[in-house]
C-alpha positions in Angstrom: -17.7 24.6 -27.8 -21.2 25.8 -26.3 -20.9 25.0 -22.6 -23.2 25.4 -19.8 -23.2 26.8 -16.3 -24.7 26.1 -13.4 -24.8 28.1 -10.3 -25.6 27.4 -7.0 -28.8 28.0 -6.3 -30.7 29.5 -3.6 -31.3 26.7 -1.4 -34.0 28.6 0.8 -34.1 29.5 4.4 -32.4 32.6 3.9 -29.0 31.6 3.7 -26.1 33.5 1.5 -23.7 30.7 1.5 -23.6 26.8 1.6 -20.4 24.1 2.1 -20.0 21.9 -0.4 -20.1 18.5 1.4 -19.4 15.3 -1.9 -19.3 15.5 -5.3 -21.9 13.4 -7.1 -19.6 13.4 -10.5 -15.9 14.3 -11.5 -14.2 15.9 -15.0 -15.3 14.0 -18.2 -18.2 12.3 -16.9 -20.8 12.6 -19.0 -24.3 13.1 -17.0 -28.1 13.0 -18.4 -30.9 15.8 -17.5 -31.8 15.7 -13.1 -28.5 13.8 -12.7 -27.2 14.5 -9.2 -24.4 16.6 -9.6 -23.4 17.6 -5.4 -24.5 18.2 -2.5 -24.6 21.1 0.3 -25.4 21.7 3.8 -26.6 24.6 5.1 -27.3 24.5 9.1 -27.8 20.7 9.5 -29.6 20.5 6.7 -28.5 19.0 3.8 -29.5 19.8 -0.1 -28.4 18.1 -3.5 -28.3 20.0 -6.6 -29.2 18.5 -9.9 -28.3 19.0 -13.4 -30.9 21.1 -15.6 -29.0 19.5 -18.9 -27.3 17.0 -20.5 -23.5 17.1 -21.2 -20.5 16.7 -20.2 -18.1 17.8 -17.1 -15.5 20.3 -18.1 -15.1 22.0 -14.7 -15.7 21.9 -11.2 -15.7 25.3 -9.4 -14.7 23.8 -5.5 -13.9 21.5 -3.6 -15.6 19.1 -0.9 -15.3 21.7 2.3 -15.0 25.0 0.8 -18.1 27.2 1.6 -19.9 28.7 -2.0 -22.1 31.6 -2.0 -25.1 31.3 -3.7 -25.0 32.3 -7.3 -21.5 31.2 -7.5 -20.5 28.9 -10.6 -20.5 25.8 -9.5 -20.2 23.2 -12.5 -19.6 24.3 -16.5 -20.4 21.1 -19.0 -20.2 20.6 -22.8 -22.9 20.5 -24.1 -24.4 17.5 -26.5 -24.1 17.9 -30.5 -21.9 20.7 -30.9 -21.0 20.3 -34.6 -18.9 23.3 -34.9 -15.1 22.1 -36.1 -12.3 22.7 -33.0 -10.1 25.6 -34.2 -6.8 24.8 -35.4 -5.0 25.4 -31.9 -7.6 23.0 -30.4 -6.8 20.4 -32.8 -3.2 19.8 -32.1 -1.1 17.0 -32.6 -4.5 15.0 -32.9 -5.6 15.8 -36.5 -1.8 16.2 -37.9 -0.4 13.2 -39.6 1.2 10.5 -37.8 5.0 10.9 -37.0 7.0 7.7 -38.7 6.9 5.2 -36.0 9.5 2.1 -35.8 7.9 -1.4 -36.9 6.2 -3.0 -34.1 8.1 -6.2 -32.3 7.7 -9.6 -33.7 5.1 -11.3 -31.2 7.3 -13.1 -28.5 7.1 -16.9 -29.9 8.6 -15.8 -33.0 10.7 -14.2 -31.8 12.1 -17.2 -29.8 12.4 -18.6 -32.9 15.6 -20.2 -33.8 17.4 -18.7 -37.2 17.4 -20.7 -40.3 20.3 -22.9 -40.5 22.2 -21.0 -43.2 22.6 -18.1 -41.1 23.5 -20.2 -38.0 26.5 -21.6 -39.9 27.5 -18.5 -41.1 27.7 -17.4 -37.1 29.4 -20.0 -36.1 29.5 -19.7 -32.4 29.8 -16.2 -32.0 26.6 -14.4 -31.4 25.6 -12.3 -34.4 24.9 -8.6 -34.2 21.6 -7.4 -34.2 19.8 -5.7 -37.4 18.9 -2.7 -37.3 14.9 -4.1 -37.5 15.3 -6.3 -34.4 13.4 -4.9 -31.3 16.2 -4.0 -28.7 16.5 -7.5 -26.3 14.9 -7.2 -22.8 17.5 -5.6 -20.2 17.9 -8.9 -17.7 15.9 -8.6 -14.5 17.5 -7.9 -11.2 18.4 -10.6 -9.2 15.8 -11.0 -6.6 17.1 -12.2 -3.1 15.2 -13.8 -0.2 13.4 -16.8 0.8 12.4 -18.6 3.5 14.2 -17.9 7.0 16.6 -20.7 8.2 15.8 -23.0 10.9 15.3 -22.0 14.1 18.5 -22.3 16.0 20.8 -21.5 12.5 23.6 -18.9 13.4 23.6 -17.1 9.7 27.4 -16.6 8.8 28.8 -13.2 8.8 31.3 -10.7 10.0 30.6 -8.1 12.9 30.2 -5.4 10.6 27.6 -7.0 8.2 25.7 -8.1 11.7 25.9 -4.4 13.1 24.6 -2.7 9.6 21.6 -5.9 10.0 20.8 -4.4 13.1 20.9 -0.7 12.8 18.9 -1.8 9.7 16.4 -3.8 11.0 16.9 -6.7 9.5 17.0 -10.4 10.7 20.4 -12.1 8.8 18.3 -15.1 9.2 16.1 -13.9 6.0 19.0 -13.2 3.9 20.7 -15.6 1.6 24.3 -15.3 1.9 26.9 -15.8 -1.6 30.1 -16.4 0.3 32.0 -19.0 1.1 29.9 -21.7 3.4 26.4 -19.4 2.9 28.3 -16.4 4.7 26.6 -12.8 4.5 28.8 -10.2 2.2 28.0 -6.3 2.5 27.3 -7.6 -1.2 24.5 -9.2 0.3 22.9 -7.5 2.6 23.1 -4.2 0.0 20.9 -6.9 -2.6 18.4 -7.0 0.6 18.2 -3.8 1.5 17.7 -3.2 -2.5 14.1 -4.5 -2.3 12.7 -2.1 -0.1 11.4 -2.1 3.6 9.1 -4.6 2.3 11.3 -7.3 2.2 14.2 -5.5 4.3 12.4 -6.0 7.8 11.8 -9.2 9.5 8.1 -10.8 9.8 5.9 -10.0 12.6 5.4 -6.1 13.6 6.4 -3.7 11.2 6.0 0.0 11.4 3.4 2.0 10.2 4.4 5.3 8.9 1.5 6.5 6.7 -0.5 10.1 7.6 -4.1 10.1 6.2 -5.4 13.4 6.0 -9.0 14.2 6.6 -10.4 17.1 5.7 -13.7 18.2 8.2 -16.5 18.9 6.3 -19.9 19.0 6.5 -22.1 17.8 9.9 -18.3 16.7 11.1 -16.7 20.3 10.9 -20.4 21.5 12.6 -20.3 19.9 15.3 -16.0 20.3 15.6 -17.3 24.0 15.5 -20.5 23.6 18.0 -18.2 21.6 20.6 -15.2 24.2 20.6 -17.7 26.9 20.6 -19.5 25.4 23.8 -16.2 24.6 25.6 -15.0 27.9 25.3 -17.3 30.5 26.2 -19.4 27.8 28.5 -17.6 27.4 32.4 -19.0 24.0 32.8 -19.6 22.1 36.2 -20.4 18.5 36.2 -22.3 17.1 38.9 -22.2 12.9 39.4 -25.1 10.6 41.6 -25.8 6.8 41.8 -29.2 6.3 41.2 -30.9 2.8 42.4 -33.1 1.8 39.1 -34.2 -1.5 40.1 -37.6 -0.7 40.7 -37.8 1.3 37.6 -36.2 -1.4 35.7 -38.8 -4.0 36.9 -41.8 -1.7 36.4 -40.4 -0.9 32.9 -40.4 -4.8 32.1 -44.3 -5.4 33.4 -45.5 -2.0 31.5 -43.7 -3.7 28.0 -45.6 -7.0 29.3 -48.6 -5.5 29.1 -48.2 -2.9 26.3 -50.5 -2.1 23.6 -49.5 -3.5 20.1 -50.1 0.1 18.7 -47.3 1.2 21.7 -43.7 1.3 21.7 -41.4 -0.2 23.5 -40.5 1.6 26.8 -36.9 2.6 27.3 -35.3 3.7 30.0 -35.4 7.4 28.1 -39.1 8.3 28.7 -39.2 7.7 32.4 -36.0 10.1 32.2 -37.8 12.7 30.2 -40.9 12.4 32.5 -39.0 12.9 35.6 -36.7 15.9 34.4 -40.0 17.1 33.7 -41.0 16.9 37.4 -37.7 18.7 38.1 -37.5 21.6 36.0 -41.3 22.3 37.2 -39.1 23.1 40.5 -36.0 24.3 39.1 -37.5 26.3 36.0 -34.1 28.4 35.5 -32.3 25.3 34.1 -34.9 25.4 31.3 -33.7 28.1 29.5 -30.9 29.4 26.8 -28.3 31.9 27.6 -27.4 34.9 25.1 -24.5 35.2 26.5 -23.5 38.3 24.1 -26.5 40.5 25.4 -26.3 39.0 28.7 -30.0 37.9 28.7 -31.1 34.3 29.8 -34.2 33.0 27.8 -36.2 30.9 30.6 -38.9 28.7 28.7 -41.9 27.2 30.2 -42.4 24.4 27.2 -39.9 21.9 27.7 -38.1 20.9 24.5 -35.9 18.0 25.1 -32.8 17.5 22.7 -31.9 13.7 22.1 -28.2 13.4 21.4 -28.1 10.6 18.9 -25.2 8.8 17.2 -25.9 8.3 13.4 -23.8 7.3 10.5 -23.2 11.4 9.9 -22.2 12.2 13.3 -23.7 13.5 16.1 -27.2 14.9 15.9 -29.8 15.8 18.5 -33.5 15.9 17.6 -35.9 17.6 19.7 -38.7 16.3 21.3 -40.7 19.3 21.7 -43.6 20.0 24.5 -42.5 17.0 26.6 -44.4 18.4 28.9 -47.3 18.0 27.1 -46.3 14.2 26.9 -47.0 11.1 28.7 -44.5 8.4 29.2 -46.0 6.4 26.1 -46.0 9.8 24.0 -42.2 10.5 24.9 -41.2 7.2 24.0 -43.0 7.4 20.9 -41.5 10.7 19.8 -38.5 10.1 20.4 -38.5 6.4 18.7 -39.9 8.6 15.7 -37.2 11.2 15.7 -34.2 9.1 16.4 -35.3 6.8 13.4 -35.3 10.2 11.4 -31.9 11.2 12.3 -30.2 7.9 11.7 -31.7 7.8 8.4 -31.4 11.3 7.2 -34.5 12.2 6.9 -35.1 14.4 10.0 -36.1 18.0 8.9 -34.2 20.9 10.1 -37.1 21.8 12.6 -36.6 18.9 14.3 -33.3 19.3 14.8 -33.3 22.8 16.7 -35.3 24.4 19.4 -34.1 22.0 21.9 -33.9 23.7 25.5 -32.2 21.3 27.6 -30.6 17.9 26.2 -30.3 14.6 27.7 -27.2 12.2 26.1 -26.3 8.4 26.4 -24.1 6.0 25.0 -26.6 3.4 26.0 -24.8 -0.1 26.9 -21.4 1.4 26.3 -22.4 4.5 28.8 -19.3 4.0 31.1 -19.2 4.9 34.6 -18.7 8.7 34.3 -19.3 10.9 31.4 -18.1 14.8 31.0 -21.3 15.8 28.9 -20.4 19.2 26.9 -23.5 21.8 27.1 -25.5 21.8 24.1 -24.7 26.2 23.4 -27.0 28.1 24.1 -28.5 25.9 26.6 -27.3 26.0 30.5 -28.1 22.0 31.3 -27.5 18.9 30.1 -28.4 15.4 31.9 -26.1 12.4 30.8 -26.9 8.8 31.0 -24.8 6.3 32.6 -24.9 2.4 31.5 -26.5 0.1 33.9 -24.5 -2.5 35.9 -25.7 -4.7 38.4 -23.5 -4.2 42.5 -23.5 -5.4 45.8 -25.4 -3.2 48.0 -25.5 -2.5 51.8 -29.2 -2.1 53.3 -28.1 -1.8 57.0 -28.0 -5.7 57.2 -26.4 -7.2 54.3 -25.7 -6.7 50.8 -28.4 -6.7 47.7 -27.5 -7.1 44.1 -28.7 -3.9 43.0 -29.4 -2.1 39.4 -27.4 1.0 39.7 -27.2 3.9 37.1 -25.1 7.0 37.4 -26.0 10.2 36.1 -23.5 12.5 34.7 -24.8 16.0 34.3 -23.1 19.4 33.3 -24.4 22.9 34.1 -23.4 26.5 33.1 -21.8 27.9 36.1 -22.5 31.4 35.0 -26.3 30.9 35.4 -26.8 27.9 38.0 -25.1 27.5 41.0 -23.8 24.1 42.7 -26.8 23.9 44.9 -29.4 24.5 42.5 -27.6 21.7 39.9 -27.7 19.1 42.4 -30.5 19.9 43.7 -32.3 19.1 40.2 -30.2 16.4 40.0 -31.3 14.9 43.5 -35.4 15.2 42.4 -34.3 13.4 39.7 -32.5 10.7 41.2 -35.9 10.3 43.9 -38.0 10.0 41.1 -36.5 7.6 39.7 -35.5 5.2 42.7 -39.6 5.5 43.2 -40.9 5.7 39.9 -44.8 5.9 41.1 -43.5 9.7 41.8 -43.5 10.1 38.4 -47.2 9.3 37.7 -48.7 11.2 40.5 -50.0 14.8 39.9 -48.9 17.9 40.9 
């Protein structure tokens, strides 16, 4: 049999290794030339493999979450129009002659035929024996118990043992039907129930669930497991929380989308954000920066390259808008429209998901009150986004229906101290409550 292999090919950027994420195909399918035959991730990026030939799948060298290194065989297929003949020990019981087989059954109508009325005679009333060329008769089903429960208000008949083997049981004695004398349950009985299975053996309504699915992490899913743990454990985070008063913001957002260009986006509460921790980190420059916590060295960068946490159908990613502080607040919403599009689609290269050096994250609507944002490793900041709710507020006279925000932001203790985070935090929060701040130079 002339087989194939493929190997798993270097996928480029210097890696040695990749996971094996899905499986385009299983054993026995047969697959044309460029047929997708799996797919890997290496980093966040992810790369299918075709198939350079036509044949058919004989072998699968791993499984969905084991990590191949390149050059490792990875599929072996049979190749088309091998005409050779299979050796003897590959032919088997397939090419030796058929072992005598006993004559099939008589379809079931005839069978339910009635015999001639000779041989009925010559029975009598007794039942004759079976030839040896009649098909064995059907063993007679079991006899199925159950119905409909009685009527409300019904005391089922039975003894106090049969009710205290219903109840250790689970099972309502209204929902089985009882042989005895007057309807009343037997042991008999209830063992017929219980003979069904839980199915039928449990009274409607709620039923226990006792099924474990497994889940194996693979892929962007065991990446960021890995990321998360890796942050949470070497990172000593302390998260700082402030109300922030967005009701100007919110109704100067509204007039700048009134008046927008049609070439613009949409404005978001997000650029305004981005534009402001901008401001900020002009100030506090420290919190811009990535920690090597293994050579004790803090990377302090003057471009500021904002990670956007994003939720897509793969998990968690966070593209980077990069030089936002080369950006103006129709230029940050129009990168990060671009790259969040990218993400949830799949199509975001691996450039633009690295680099970042301080993230902002946000469940949007859903934001909830407070938030314990994890650090994105190796950074030593992260600003999370609160959802926006409308409250009573006091002005020294009375109280004002006010849009308030918080914002829930972690730090790296090891490199900023409590003043310095809020401290960032509260030139945040000003610029926002007064968002011509944001505009004005210097």
């Amino acid at each position: 049999m002339a087989e194939h292999v493929i190997k798993l090919p270097d996928v480029g950027e210097g890696v040695a290794e990749a996971e094996l994420v899905e499986w385009h195909v299983k054993v026995g399918d047969k697959i044309r030339e460029d047929a997708l035959i799996a797919a890997v991730m290496t980093d966040k990026a992810t790369v299918e493999i075709p198939s350079p030939v036509e044949g058919e799948i004989v072998w699968l060298g791993a499984e969905v979450g084991d990590v191949v290194a390149v050059g490792s065989e990875l599929v072996r297929l049979k190749l088309p129009g091998d005409g050779a003949a299979p050796a003897e020990d590959e032919r088997g019981a397939a090419d030796a002659p058929p072992a005598a087989t006993p004559a099939a059954a008589p379809p079931a109508a005839e069978a339910a035929k009635p015999r001639s009325a000779p041989a009925a005679k010559e029975a009598g009333t007794a039942k004759a024996a079976p030839v040896a060329s009649e098909p064995p008769r059907a063993a007679p089903q079991r006899r199925l118990v159950g119905g409909p429960p009685r009527p409300e208000g019904e005391k089922p008949l039975a003894s106090p043992a049969v009710r205290q083997r219903a109840r250790e049981g689970g099972i309502d004695l209204r929902q089985v039907p009882g042989t005895g004398p007057a309807g009343r349950i037997t042991h008999e009985d209830l063992d017929a129930y219980f003979a069904q299975g839980p199915a039928l053996a449990r009274a409607p309504g709620l039923q226990p669930k006792t099924a474990v699915l497994d889940i194996k992490l693979v892929g962007l899913r065991r990446r960021i497991a890995e990321k998360m743990a890796l942050a949470n454990a070497r990172i000593p985070h302390i998260t700082y929380v402030e109300e922030v008063d967005v009701t100007a913001l919110e109704e100067l957002r509204a007039r700048l989308n009134g008046h927008k260009r049609a070439d613009q986006p949409r404005l978001t509460l997000l650029p305004f954000l981005m534009r402001a921790m901008v401001r900020a980190i002009a100030e506090w420059p420290h919190l811009n920066a990535l920690f090597d916590d293994e050579a004790g060295i803090v990377h302090q960068h003057e471009g500021v390259h904002i990670g956007i946490a994003a939720q897509t159908p793969s998990g968690l990613m966070v593209p980077v808008v990069r030089h936002a502080e080369a950006l103006d607040l129709w230029g940050c919403a129009a990168e990060a429209s671009r790259l969040g599009e990218g993400a949830k689609a799949g199509t975001a290269t691996r450039e633009e998901l690295s680099g970042s050096t301080i993230t902002i994250t946000s469940l949007g609507a859903i934001g909830g009150v407070v938030t314990t944002p994890i650090i994105n490793h190796p950074e030593v900041a992260i600003v999370g986004v609160n959802k926006i709710v409308v409250r009573p507020v006091w002005d020294g006279t009375a109280f004002q229906p006010r849009k308030m925000m918080n914002l829930s932001s972690s730090f790296d203790h090891r490199i900023i101290d409590g003043f310095d985070a809020a401290s960032f935090v509260q030139r945040i929060r000003a610029l926002l409550e007064t968002p011509a701040l944001i505009f004005m130079e210097g």
